[in-house]
C-alpha positions as CSV (number, residue, x, y, z in Angstrom):
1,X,-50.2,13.4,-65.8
2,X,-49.5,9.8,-67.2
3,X,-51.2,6.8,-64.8
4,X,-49.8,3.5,-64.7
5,X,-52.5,1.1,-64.9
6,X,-51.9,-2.0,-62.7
7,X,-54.3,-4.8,-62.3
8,X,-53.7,-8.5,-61.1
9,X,-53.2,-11.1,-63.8
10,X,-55.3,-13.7,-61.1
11,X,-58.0,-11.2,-61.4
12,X,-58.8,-11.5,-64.7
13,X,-59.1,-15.1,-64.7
14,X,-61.6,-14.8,-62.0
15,X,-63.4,-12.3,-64.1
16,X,-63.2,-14.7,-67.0
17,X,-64.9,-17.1,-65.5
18,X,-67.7,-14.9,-63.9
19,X,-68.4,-13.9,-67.4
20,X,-68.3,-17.7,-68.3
21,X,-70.7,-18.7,-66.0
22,X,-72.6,-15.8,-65.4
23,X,-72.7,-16.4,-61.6
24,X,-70.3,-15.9,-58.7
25,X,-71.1,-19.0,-56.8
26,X,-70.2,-21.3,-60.5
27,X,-67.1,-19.1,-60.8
28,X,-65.7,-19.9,-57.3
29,X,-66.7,-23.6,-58.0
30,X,-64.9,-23.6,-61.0
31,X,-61.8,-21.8,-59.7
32,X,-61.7,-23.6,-55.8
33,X,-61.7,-20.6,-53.7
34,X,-64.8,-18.7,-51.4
35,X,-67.3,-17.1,-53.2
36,X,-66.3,-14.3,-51.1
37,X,-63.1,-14.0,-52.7
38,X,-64.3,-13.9,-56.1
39,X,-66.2,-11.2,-55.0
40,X,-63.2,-9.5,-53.8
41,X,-61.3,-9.6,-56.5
42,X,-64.3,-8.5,-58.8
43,X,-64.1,-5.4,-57.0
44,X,-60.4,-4.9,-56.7
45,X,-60.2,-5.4,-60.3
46,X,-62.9,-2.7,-61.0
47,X,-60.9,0.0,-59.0
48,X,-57.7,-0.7,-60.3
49,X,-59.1,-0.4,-63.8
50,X,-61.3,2.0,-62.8
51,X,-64.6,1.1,-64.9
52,X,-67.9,-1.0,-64.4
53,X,-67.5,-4.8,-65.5
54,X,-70.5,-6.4,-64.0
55,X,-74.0,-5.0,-63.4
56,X,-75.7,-7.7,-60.4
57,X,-78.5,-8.0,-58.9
58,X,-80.3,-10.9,-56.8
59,X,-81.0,-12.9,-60.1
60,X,-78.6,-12.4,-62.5
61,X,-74.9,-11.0,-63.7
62,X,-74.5,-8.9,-66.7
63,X,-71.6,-7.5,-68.6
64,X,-71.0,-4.0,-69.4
65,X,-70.5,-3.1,-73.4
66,X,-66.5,-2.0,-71.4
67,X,-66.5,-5.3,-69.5
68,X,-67.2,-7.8,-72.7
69,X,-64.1,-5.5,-75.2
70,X,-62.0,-6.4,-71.6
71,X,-63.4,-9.9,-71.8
72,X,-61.7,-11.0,-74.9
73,X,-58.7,-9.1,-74.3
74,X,-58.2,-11.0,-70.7
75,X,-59.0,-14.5,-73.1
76,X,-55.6,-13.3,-75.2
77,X,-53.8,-12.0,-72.0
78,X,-54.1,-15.2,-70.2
79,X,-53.4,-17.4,-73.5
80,X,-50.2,-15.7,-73.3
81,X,-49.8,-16.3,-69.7
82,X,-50.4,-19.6,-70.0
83,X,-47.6,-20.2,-72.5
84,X,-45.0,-18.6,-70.7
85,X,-45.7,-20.8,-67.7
86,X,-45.6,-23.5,-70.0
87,X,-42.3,-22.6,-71.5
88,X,-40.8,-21.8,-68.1
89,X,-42.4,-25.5,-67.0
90,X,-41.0,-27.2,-69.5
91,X,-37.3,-25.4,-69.1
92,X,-36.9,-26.5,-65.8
93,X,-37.6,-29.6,-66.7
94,X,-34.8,-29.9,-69.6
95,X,-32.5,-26.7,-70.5
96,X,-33.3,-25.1,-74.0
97,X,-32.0,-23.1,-76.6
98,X,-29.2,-21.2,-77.3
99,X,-26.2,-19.9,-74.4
100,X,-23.2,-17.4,-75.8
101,X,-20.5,-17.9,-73.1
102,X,-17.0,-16.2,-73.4
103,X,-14.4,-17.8,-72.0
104,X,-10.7,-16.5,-71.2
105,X,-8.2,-18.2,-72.6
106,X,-6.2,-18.6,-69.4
107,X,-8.4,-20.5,-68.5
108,X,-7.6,-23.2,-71.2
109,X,-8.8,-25.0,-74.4
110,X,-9.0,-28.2,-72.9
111,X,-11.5,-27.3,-70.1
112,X,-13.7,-24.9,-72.3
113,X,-14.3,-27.9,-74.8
114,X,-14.7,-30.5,-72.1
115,X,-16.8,-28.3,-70.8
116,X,-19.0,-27.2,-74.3
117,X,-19.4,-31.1,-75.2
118,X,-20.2,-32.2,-71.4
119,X,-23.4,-29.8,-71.8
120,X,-24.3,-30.3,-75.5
121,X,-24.1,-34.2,-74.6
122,X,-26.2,-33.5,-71.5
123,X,-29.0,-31.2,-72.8
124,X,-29.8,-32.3,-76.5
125,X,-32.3,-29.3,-76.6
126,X,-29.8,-26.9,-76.1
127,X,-27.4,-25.0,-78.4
128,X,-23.9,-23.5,-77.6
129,X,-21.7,-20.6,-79.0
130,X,-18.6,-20.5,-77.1
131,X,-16.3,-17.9,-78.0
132,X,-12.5,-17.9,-76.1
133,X,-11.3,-14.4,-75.4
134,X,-8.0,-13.1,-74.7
135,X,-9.5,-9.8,-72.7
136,X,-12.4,-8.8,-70.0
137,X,-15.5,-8.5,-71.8
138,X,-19.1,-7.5,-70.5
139,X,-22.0,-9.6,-71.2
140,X,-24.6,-7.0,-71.7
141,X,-22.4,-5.1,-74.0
142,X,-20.5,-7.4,-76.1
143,X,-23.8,-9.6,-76.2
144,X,-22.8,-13.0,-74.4
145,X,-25.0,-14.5,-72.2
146,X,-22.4,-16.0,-70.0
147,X,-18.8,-14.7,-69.6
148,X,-15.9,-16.2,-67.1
149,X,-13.8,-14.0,-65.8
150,X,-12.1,-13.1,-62.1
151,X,-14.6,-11.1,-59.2
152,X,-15.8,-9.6,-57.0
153,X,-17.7,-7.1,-59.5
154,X,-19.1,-3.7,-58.5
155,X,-21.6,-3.5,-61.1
156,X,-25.1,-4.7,-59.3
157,X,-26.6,-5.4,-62.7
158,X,-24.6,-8.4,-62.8
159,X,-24.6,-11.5,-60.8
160,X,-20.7,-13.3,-60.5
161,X,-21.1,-16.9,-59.4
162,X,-17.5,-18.7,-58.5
163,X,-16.6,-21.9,-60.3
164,X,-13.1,-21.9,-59.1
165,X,-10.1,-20.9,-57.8
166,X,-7.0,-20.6,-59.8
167,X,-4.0,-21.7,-57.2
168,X,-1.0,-19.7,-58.1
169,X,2.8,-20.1,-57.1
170,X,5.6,-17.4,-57.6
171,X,8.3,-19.0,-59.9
172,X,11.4,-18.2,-61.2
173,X,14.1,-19.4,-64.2
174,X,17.0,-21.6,-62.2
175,X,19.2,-19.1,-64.2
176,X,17.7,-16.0,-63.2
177,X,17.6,-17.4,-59.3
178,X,21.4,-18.3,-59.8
179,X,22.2,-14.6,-61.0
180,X,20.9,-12.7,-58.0
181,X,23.4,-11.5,-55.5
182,X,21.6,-12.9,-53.1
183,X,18.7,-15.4,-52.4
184,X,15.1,-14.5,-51.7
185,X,14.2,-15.3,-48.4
186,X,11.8,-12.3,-47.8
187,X,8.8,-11.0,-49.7
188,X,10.2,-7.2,-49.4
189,X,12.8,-8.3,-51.8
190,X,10.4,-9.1,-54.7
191,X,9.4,-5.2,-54.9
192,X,13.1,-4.3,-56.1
193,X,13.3,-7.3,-58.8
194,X,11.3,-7.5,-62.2
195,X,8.3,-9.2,-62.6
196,X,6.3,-10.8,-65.1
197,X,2.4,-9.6,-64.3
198,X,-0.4,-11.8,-65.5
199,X,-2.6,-9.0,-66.8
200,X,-5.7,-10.5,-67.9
201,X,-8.0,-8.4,-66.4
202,X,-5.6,-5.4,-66.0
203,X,-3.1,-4.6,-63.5
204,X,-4.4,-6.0,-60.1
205,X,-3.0,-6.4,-56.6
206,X,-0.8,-9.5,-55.5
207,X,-1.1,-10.5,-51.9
208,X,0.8,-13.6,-50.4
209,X,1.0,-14.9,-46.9
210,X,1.9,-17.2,-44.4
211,X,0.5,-18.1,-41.7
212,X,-1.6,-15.1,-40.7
213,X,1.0,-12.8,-42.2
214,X,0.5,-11.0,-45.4
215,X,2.3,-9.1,-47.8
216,X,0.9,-6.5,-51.1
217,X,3.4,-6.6,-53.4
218,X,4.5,-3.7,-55.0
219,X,7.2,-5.1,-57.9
220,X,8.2,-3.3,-60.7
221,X,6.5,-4.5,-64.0
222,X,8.9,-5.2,-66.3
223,X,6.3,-7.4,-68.8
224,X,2.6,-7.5,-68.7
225,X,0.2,-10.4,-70.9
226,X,-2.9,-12.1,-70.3
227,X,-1.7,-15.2,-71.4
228,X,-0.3,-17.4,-68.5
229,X,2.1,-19.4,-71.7
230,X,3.3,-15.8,-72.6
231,X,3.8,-14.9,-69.1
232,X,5.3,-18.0,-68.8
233,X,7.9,-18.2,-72.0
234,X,9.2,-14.4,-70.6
235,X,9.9,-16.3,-67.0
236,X,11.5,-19.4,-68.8
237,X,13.6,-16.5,-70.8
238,X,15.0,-14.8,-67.3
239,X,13.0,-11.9,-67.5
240,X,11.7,-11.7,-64.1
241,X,9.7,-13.3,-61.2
242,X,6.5,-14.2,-62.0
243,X,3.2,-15.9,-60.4
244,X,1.8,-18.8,-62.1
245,X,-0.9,-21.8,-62.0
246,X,0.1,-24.4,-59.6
247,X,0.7,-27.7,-61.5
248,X,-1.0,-26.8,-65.0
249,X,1.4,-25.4,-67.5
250,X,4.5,-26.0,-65.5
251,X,4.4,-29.5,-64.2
252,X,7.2,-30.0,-66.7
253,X,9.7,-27.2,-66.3
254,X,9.8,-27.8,-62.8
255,X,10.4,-31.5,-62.9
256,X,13.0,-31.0,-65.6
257,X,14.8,-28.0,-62.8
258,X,14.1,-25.1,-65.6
259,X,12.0,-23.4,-63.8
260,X,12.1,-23.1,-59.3
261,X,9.7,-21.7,-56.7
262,X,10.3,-18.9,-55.3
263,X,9.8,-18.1,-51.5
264,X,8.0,-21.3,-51.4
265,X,6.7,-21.0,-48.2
266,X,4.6,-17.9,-48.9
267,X,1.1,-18.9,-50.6
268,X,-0.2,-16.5,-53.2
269,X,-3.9,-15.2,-53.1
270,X,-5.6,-17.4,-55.8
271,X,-7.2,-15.8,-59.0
272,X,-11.0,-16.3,-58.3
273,X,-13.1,-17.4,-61.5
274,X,-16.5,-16.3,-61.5
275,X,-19.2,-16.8,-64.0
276,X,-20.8,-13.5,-64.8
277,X,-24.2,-13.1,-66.6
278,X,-27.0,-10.0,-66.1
279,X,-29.5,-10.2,-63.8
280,X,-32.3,-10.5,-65.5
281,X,-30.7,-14.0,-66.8
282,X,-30.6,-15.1,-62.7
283,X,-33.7,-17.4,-63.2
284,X,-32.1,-19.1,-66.5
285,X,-31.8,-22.9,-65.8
286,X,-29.8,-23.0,-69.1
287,X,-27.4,-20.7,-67.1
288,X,-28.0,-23.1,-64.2
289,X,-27.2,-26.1,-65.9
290,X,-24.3,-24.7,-67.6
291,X,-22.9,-23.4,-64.5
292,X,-23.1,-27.1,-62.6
293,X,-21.4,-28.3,-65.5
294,X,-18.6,-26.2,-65.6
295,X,-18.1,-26.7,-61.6
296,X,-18.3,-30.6,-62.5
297,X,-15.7,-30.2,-65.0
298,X,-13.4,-28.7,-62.9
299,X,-13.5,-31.4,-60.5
300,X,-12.6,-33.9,-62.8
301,X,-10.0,-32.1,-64.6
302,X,-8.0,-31.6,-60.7
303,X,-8.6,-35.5,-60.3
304,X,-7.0,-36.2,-63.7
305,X,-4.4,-34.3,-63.4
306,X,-3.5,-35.8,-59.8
307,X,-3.8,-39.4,-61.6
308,X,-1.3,-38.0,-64.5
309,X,1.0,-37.1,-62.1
310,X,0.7,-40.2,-60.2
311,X,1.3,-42.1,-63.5
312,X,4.2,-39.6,-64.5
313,X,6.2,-40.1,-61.3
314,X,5.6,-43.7,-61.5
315,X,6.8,-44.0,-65.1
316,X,9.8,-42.5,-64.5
317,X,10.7,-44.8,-61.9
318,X,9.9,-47.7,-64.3
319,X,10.0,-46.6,-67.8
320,X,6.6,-48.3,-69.8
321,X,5.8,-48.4,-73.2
């Protein structure tokens, strides 16, 4: 019958230094705790190992021939321990080493590189692979350390931390709006039209709602991508209804009148972001600090895109240079 030996790492140091100092009362001194609890864990350690270290009596210590081959291999063990602590001390004081992060294209070139440098800049000990994706992959299998992608997940080796959310409106061609035989006013009409499905992560349910109503749509799929510029090229084209990022690829079709909201009034459920990485990475501060970033950059890219507005509007009301 195989026996898993177990022992306490703590417990070897104080048998370290018993052997040291050949006494129990130096050993405590050395280590600041009771002799008491030297004592303790002298014996602890000897049943969990299940051998004679010490021989005492009232005038001195010993070590068995057993006890002095353990000796030097708790001198290695703890070197080792030592290091790691050392390693994981000096991480937390400044990220290190390398991070392979996949990111979805949806979620855009801009903010992936703003993102990439930010960090880089940030932590000079730290290297970056980023690699932009155009379908779900899974960290521990495709071998990325970090990947973005939408939540909740169901796989409890895996921890999904939200960076943001991706607001969404339903949208429409001005053409394809003007050729209906009648205008949308109710979300039950949406399930007889075709629609343009944003299919990044595969098919997935679209809620909207208003006030404390809400509505699963049920439309019939007439084009799937998981690319929100594919999705929305079909839409531009008259080719269905289709939900999109508020205010990030269409700013301009919808000032220009190319492209309308549809049932304005009804807000669609927003596409959740999550940063995904395995459990065992959960204590990474290089995951940490990438994740703070990438929740920083968000922020600023919103407030930049308000300003451009701003400055948009204004230039059209005054054109500048």
């Amino acid at each position: 019958m195989e026996h898993n030996l177990t022992f306490d790492l703590d417990a070897l140091l104080v048998f370290g230094k018993v052997v040291e100092s050949r006494s129990l009362s130096k050993a405590a001194a050395l280590l600041g705790m009771p002799k008491s609890t030297v004592s303790r864990k002298l014996t602890k350690l000897e049943s969990d190992l299940g051998i004679k270290l010490l021989r005492k009596n009232t005038h001195q210590i010993t070590v068995t021939d057993l006890g002095e081959k353990i000796y030097h291999h708790a001198v290695n063990i703890l070197t080792e321990a030592n290091g790691v602590r050392a390693l994981v001390e000096g991480s937390r004081q400044e990220p290190q080493g390398e991070l392979r992060v996949a990111i979805p294209v949806f979620v855009g070139i801009d903010y992936a590189s703003r993102v990439g440098a930010t960090f880089l800049q940030r932590y000079p000990q730290s290297r970056l692979d980023i690699r932009l994706v155009d379908n779900m992959v899974d960290p521990i299998r495709d071998g990325f350390d970090v990947v973005f992608g939408p939540g909740p997940l169901q796989d409890s080796t895996l921890i999904a931390r939200k960076v943001f959310d991706l607001s969404l409106f339903l949208c429409a061609s001005a053409d394809f709006v003007r050729q209906l035989p009648e205008p949308v006013t109710a979300p039950s009409q949406l399930d007889a039209l075709p629609f343009i499905d944003f299919g990044f992560a595969g098919p997935r349910r679209l809620t909207i709602a208003r006030h404390k109503k809400r509505y699963e749509l049920s439309p019939q799929v007439r084009a799937r991508a998981n690319n929100f510029q594919v999705c929305k090229e079909y839409i531009l084209q008259g080719l269905g209804i289709g939900a999109m990022p508020t205010q990030i690829i269409c700013t301009q079709e919808l000032r220009e009148g190319t492209m309308v909201p549809v049932l304005p009034q009804w807000a669609v459920e927003p596409l959740a972001v999550h940063m995904i990485y395995p459990f065992e990475l959960s204590f990474s501060t290089l995951i940490s600090a990438f994740y703070d970033t990438a929740c920083q950059i968000i922020v600023e890219n919103i407030a930049r895109s308000r300003d451009l507005a701003g400055a948009t509007d204004e230039g059209q009301e005054s054109p500048g240079p």
